[in-house]
Structure formats: C-alpha cells, structure tokens
C-alpha positions as CSV (number, residue, x, y, z in Angstrom):
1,X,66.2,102.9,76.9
2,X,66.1,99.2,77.3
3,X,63.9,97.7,80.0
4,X,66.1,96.2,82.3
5,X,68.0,99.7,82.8
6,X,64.9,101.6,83.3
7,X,64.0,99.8,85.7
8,X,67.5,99.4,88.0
9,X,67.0,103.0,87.5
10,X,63.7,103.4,89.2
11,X,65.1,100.7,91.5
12,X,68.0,102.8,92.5
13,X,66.1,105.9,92.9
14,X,64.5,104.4,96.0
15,X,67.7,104.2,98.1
16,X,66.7,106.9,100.5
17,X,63.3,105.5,101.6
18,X,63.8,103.7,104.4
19,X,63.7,99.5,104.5
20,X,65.9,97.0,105.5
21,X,67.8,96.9,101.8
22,X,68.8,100.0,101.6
23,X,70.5,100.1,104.8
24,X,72.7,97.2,103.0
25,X,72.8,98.9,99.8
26,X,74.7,101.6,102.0
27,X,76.4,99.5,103.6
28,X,77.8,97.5,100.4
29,X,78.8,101.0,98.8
30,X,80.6,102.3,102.2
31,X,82.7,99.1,101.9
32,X,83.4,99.6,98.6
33,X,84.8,102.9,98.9
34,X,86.5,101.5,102.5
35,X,88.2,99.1,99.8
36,X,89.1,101.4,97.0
37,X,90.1,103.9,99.7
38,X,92.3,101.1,100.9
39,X,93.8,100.4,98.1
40,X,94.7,103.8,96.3
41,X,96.3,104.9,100.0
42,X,98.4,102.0,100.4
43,X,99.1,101.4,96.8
44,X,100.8,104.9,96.5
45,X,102.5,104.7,99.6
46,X,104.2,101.5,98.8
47,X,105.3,103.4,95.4
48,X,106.4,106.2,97.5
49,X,108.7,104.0,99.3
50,X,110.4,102.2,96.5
51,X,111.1,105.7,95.1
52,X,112.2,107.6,97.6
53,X,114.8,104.9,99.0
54,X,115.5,103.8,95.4
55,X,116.3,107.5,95.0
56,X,118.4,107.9,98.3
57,X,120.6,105.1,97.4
58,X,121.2,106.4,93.8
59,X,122.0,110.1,94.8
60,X,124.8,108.4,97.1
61,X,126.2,105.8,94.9
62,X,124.7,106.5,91.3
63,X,122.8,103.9,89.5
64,X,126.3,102.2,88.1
65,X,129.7,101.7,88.8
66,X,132.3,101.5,87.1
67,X,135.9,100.2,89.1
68,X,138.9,98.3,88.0
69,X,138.6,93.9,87.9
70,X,141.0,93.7,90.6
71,X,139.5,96.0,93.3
72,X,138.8,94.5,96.5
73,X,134.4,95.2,96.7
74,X,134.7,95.8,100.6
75,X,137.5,98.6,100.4
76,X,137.6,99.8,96.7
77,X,141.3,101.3,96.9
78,X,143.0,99.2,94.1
79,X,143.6,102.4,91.7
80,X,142.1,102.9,87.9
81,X,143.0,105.0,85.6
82,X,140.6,108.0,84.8
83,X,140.4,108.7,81.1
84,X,139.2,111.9,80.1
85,X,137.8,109.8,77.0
86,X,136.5,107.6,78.7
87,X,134.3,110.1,80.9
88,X,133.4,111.2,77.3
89,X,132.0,108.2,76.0
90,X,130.3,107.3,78.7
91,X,128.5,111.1,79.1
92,X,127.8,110.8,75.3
93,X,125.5,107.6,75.9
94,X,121.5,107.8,74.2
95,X,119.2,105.9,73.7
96,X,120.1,102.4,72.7
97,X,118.6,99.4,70.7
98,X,118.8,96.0,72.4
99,X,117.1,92.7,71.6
100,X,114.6,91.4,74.0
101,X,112.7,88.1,74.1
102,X,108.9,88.5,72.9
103,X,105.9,87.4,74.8
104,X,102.4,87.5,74.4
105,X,99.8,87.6,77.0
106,X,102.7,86.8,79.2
107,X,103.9,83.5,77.5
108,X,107.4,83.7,76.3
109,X,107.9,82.8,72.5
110,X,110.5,81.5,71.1
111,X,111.1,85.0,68.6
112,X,113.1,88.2,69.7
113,X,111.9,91.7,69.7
114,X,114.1,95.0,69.1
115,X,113.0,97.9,72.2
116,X,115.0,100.8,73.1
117,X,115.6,102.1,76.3
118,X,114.0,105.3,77.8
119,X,117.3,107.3,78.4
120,X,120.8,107.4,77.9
121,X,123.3,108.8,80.5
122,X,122.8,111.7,82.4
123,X,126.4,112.2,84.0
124,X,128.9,110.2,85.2
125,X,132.0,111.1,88.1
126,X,135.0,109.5,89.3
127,X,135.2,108.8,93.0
128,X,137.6,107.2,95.3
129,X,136.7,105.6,98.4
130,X,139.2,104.2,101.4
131,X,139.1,103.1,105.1
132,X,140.3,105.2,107.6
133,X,140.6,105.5,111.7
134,X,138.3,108.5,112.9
135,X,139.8,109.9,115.9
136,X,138.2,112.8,119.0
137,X,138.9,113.6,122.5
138,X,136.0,111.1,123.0
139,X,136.1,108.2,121.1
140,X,137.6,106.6,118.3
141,X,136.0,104.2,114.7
142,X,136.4,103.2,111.6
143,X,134.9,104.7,108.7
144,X,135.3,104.8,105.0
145,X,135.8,108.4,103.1
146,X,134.3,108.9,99.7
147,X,136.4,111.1,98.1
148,X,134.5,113.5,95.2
149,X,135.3,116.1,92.8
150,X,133.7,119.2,90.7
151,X,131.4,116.5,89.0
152,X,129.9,115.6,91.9
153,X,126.4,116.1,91.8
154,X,125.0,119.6,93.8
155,X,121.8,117.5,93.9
156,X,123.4,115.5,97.3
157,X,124.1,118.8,99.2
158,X,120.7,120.3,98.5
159,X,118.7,117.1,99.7
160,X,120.8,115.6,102.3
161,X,123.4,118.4,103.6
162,X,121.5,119.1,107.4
163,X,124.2,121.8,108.7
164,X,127.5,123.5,106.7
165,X,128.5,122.9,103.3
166,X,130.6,120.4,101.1
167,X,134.3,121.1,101.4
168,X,136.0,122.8,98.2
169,X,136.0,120.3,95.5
170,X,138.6,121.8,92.5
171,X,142.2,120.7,92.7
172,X,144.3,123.8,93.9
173,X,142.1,124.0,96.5
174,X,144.5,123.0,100.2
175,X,140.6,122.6,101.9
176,X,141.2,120.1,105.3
177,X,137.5,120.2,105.4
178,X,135.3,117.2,105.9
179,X,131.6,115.9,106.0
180,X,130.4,113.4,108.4
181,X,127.1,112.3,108.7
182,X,124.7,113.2,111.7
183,X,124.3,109.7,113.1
184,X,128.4,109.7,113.4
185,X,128.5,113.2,114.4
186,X,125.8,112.7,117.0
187,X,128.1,109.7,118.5
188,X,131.5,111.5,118.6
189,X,129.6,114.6,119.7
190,X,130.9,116.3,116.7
191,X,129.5,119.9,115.4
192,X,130.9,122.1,112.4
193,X,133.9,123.8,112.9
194,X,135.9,120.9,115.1
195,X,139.1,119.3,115.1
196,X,139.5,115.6,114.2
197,X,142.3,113.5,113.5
198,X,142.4,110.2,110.9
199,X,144.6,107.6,110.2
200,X,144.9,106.7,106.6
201,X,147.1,103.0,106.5
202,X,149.0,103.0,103.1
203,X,151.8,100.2,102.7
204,X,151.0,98.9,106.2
205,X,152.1,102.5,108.1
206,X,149.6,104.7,109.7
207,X,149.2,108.4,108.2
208,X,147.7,110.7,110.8
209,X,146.2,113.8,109.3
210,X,143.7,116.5,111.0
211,X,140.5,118.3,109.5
212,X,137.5,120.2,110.1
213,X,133.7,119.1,110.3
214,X,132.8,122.0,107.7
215,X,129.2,119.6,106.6
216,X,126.7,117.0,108.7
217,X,124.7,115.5,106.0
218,X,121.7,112.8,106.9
219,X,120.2,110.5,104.5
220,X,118.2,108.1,106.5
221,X,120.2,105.4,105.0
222,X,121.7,103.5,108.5
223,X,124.3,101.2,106.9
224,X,125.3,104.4,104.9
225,X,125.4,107.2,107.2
226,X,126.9,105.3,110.5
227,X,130.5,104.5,108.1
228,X,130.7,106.9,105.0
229,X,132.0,110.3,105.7
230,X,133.0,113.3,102.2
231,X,136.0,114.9,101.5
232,X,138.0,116.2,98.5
233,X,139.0,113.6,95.7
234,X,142.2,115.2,95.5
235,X,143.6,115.6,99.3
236,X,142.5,111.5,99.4
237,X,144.7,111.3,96.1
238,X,147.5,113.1,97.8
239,X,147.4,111.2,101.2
240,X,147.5,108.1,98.9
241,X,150.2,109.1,96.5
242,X,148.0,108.6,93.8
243,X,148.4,110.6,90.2
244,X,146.0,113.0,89.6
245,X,144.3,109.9,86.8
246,X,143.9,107.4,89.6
247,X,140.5,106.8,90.9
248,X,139.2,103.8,92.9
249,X,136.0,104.0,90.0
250,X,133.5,106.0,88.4
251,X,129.9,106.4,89.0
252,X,127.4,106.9,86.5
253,X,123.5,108.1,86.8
254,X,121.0,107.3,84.0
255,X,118.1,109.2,82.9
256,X,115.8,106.3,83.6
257,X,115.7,103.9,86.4
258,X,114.4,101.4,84.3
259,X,117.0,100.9,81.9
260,X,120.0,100.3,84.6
261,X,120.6,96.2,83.8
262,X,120.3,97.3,80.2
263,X,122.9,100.0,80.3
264,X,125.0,98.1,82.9
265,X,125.7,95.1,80.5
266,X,125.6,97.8,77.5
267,X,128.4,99.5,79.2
268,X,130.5,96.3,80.6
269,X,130.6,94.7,76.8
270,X,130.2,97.8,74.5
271,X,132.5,100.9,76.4
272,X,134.8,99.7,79.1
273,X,138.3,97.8,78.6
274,X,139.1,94.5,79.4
275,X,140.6,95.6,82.6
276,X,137.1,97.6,83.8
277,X,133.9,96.0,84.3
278,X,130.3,97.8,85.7
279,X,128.1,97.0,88.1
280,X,124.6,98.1,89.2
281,X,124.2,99.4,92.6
282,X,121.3,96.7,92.7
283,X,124.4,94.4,93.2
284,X,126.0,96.2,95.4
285,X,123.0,97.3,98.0
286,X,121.0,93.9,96.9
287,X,119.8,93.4,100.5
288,X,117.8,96.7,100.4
289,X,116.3,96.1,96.8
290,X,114.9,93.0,98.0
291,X,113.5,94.2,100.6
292,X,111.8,96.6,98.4
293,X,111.2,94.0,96.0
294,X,109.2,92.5,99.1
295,X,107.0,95.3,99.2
296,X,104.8,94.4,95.8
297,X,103.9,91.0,98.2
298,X,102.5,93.4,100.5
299,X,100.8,95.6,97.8
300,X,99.3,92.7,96.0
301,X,98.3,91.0,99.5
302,X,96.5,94.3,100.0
303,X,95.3,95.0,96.7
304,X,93.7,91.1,96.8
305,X,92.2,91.4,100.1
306,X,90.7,94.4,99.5
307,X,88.8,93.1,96.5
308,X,87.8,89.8,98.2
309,X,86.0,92.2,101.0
310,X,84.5,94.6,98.2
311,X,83.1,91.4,96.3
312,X,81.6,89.5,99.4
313,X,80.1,92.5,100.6
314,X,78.7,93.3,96.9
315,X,77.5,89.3,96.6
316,X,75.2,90.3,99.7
317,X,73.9,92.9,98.7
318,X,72.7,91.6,95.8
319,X,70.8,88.5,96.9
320,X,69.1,91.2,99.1
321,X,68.2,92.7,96.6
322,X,66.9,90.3,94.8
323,X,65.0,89.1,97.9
324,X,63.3,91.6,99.0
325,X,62.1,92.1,95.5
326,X,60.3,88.8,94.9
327,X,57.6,89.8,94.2
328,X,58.0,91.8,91.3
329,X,60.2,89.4,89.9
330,X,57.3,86.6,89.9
331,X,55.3,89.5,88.1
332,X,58.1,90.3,85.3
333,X,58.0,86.6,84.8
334,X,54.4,86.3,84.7
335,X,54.2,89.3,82.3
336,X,56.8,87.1,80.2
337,X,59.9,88.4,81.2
338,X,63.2,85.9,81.0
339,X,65.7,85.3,83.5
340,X,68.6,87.1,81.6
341,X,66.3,90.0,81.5
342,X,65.6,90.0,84.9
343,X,68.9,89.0,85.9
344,X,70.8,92.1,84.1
345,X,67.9,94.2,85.9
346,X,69.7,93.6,89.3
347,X,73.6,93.3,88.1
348,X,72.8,96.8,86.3
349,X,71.6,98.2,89.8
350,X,74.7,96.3,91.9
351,X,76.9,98.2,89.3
352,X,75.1,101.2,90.0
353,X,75.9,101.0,93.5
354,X,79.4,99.7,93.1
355,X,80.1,103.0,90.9
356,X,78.8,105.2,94.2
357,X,81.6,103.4,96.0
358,X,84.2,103.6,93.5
359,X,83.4,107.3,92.9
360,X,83.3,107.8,96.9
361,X,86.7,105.6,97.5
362,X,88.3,107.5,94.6
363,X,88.0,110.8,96.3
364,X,88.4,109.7,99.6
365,X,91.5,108.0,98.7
366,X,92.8,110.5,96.8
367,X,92.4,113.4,99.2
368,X,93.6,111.5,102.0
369,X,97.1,111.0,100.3
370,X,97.1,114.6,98.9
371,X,96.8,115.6,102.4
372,X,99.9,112.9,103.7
373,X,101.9,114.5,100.6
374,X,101.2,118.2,101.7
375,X,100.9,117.5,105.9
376,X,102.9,114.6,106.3
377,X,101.2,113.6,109.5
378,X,101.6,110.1,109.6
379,X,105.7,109.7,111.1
380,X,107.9,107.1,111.0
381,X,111.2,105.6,112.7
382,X,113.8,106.6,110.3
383,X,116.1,103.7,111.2
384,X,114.0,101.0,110.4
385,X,112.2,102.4,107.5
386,X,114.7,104.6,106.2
387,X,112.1,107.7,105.9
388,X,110.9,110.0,108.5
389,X,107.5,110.2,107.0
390,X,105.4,108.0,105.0
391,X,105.8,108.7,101.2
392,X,103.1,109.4,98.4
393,X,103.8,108.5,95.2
394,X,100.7,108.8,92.9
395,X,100.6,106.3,90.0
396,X,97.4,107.2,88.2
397,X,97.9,104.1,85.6
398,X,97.8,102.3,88.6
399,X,94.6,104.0,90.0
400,X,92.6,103.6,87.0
401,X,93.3,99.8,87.0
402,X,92.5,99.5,90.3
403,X,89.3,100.9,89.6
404,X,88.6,99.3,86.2
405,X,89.7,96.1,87.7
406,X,87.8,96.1,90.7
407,X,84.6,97.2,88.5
408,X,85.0,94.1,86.2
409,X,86.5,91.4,88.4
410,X,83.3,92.3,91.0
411,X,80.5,92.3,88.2
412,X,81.8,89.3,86.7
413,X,81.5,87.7,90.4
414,X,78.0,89.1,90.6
415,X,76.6,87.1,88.1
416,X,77.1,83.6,89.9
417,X,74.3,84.7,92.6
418,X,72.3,86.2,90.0
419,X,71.4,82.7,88.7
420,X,69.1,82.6,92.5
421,X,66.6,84.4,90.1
422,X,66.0,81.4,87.9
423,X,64.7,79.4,91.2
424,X,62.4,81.9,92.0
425,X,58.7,80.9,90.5
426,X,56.2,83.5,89.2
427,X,53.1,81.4,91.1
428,X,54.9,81.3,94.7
429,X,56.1,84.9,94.3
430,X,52.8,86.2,93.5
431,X,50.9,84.2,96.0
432,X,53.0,84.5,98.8
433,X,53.7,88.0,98.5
C-alpha cells in the first residue's frame, strides 16, 4: 500500500468524530449526491420526453411519407397510384450501406467512411387524408379524415383508442363508422353511438354523408387531436370516386428512429418514381422536433450547473481539509515528505468522499425515477406538454458518463487548490500548531 493512500484512509476513517471538517466533509458529499441525483432524474426525464412524443407522432403519421410531387402539403388529396410492388419493395427494405463523412475527435476530415444503418423497414401503409365539414345539432367545424386500411397498425388502437373501437377496415365492409378524437368529441358533446353529418367538397359541390362515433381516441397531441378524425380508406375512396389504387400517399415506419434521414433520401433516390418523392415526418411536424431539439439546451444547462455546484462545493472541502490538517502536513514535510506526496494524500481522500456522493446520488436518483416510472406522481398539463405524466426513460450509457465524467472533470479541478500545500512551511506549522 503506498503512503499517501494509507494515510487518506486513516484520514477518512475519522469522519464520524465530531469537528468542524467533518460537518463539511458531509456536507460536500450530500451535495454531491444532491448533484448526481439532479442530474440522473432530470437527464432521464428529458429522454423520456423526446421518446414518448417522438413516439406519439410516429404511431400517427409513421416515420416517412411517401405522396405524389403534385399534392397540395396542407390537404394531401391530389391522388397516387398504389402499387402492390411498390408496397413490396418498400416492406422488403434491410439494412443498407451509405457513405458518411469521417471525423476524428470531432474534426471533420476530408475522407469518407462506409456505416450501415440499424434497421430496415418495418411496414409500410397507404393512407388517404381530405378536409371535410363536421356537422351536430350543436355545432359545426372543419376537420380533416385520415382514411386507413387492414395495414394500419393495431399498435394505434391499443395505445390511444380511450372508448369504442376502429371502424371495419377491409373493403366489402359498408361500415359508416367513424373515430373522432376526445378533445373534438368533448366540444361537439359527442359520445359512441351518435349521429353526425359531413360534408365532403369534390369538384366544388358539397357531398353530405352521415356516420356513427363507433371510437374516441386521445393522443395528447393538440394540433393532432383538435382536426384529425379515422374512418375507412375505402368509403373515403368511394365518396371521392377514386379507384380502388388511388391513395393520397403511403406511410412507412422503420425499425430504428435513427436511421429516418438515411432511409428517407435512400427511398426518394433509390425506390420511388420520378413522379413520388418521401418525406420525413421531421419535415412535416418540424415545429415540435425543435422544440424537442430544445430540450438537450435544457439537459446540458442542467447537467453543467449541476457539476459547477458539485466542484465548488468539493473545492471547499478540500482546502478544509487541508487546513485543519496543518499540522501534520508541516510534520510529513519535516519527516521529508514532498508536496506531490502530500498533495495526492488529500485529492485521494476528496475522491474518497466524492465516491460517497456519487454512490449516494446514484441510488437516490435512480430510485427516485423507478418510483416516477412505476407511481407516476409527478402530473402534468397534457396540452402544453403533450403528456399527462412526466416520462422516465433510463439511459444507463448516459448514467455512467455522468458519473465517470463528474468523477474526472471534479478531481482534475481539485488539484488547482491542492497546490495551497506547497505554501504551507514545516517550521510555522509545527510551531504554531
């Protein structure tokens, strides 16, 4: 055992008696866990919240779409042609190879680099969406139906269907049935099993159809739920006089998240025609990703304060430390100890004590988001945050850098004050002691 940590051991062993440095040695290690408890809880709820909305806005839209060059981006009724090949090729999708730029330590470099994405395609179904006039007793407003078939996804009505069902989906079916989200339920007062009447406009004339409010689905999504409302691909086809292969587009969902911009410009030069072209819902809902996007401002604004606290707070402690031990660091010198040697004697105990706080802030932190994920007892308003509760999303690469980087950035910090040591002469200590 080397001198230095023997003795930051017997140093460290004295943290229960009771003097003036120890009550700051507690201190320092309660705001070190304060800080790493900080950061773990608010780094995995700002994860939370890019997934979960992330996730909302892909299970309504998919992570790509694919629609026809000429279709109007507000409406979406200019009619493509669905291809069962098509649907094919673009289901068939793996893994690809692409060429990226190469950087090191950050830097760009003037060389490429081959990568491959994490996923192919998972599925991919046509859709077609158009504007309508939503008619009660009551009231009246305009929404826009999104018309779906059999491929649409089950995963929607598990997660998001509040009351009722989705209306039959297959073609034979003669279904008038209809879903409309709560928010537009709750201001029509609409409830399952009542009348409504819409007004499709095709060629500039009104078509008036009624149907039933068979589903009230909720997705937290405002600017979604208060103008989309489901019904049957096909009855929107016939209303439209559409052939059964016209579609307003096609949606498609990836395996990965990650690899959407890939796969979108993989898609738009490798698969479609001339006359289709893809898009990623990042385009088309940009003004909630960069609002997300926003979010890892607030996470490194955390993550940075946090750190600033738990290294002033450890930079105190320390030059207590060293201090209150004066004396016996005029003796080490006398008895022909260096300053290094001395020096690592008190950054070996400041670690010491900043592992009781990581250790501390690790648990703490940890259980206080396992019990958010399991109790959810901190609420939210839905309509400005777009969840009812405050998500978890546990990232443990990003919970061991946190700790690895607050252990090295706050040690290497420590050594600036350790240098007070140097000043400190062996004849003053002794005889003022």
């Amino acid at each position: 055992m080397f001198v230095e940590q023997f003795i930051a051991s017997r140093l460290s062993g004295t943290i229960k008696q009771k003097s003036f440095s120890n009550v700051i040695v507690r201190l320092a290690i309660a705001s070190v866990a304060l800080s790493v408890t900080v950061m773990i809880v608010s780094s995995s709820m700002i994860n939370g919240f890019k997934k979960e909305i992330s996730q909302k806005i892909f299970d309504f839209w998919g992570h790509m779409q694919i629609t026809d060059i000429s279709t109007n981006p507000l409406q979406e009724s200019t009619p493509m042609q669905l291809e069962s090949a098509l649907l094919d090729s673009l289901t068939d999708i793996d893994r690809i190879y692409y060429e990226w730029p190469m950087s090191i330590l950050g830097f760009p470099v003037d060389r490429m680099t081959q990568k491959r994405t994490k996923g192919g395609v998972k599925y991919a179904y046509p859709y077609i969406q158009f504007p309508v006039v939503l008619t009660t007793s009551e009231d009246m407003e305009g929404i826009i139906m999104k018309g779906v078939g059999q491929q649409f996804p089950d995963a929607f009505e598990g997660k998001y269907l509040v009351e009722g069902k989705m209306p039959a989906l297959h073609p034979d079916s003669s279904s008038r049935g209809i879903v409309v989200s709560q928010m537009t339920a709750n201001r029509l007062f609409l409830g399952l099993g009542d009348q409504l009447r819409m007004y499709f406009v095709v060629d500039g004339r009104p078509r008036p159809r009624r149907y039933e409010v068979v589903g009230i689905y909720k997705t937290g999504l405002a600017e979604y739920d208060k103008r989309i409302a489901f019904l049957s691909m096909y009855e929107l086809q016939n209303i439209l006089e559409w052939r059964p292969d016209q579609v307003s587009g096609i949606e498609v969902v990836l395996d990965d998240i990650e690899d959407i911009d890939i796969m979108t410009a993989f898609v738009d030069q490798e698969v479609l025609p001339p006359n289709l072209y893809s898009r990623s819902i990042k385009d088309k809902s940009s003004n909630i990703f960069d609002w997300l996007e926003l979010q890892n401002i607030n996470e490194i604004l955390i993550l940075g304060l946090m750190l600033v606290v738990c290294i002033i707070n450890m930079i105190t402690s320390l030059l207590i430390l060293i201090l209150e031990r004066t004396h016996m660091i005029g003796i080490l010198k006398a008895l022909g100890g260096d300053n290094w040697l001395i020096r690592k004697i008190f950054i070996r105990q400041a670690a010491q004590i900043l592992i009781y706080g990581l250790v501390i802030g690790n648990a703490l932190g940890l259980l206080l988001c396992f019990l958010q994920k399991k109790f959810e007892f901190i609420k939210l308003h839905e309509e400005d945050y777009y969840l009812a509760v405050a998500p978890i999303d546990f990232n443990f690469w990003v919970i061991i850098l946190i700790n690895v980087g607050t252990l090295l950035v706050t040690i290497l910090f420590l050594i600036l004050p350790s240098y007070f040591i140097s000043r400190i002469s062996p004849t003053k200590a002794i005889r003022f002691s």
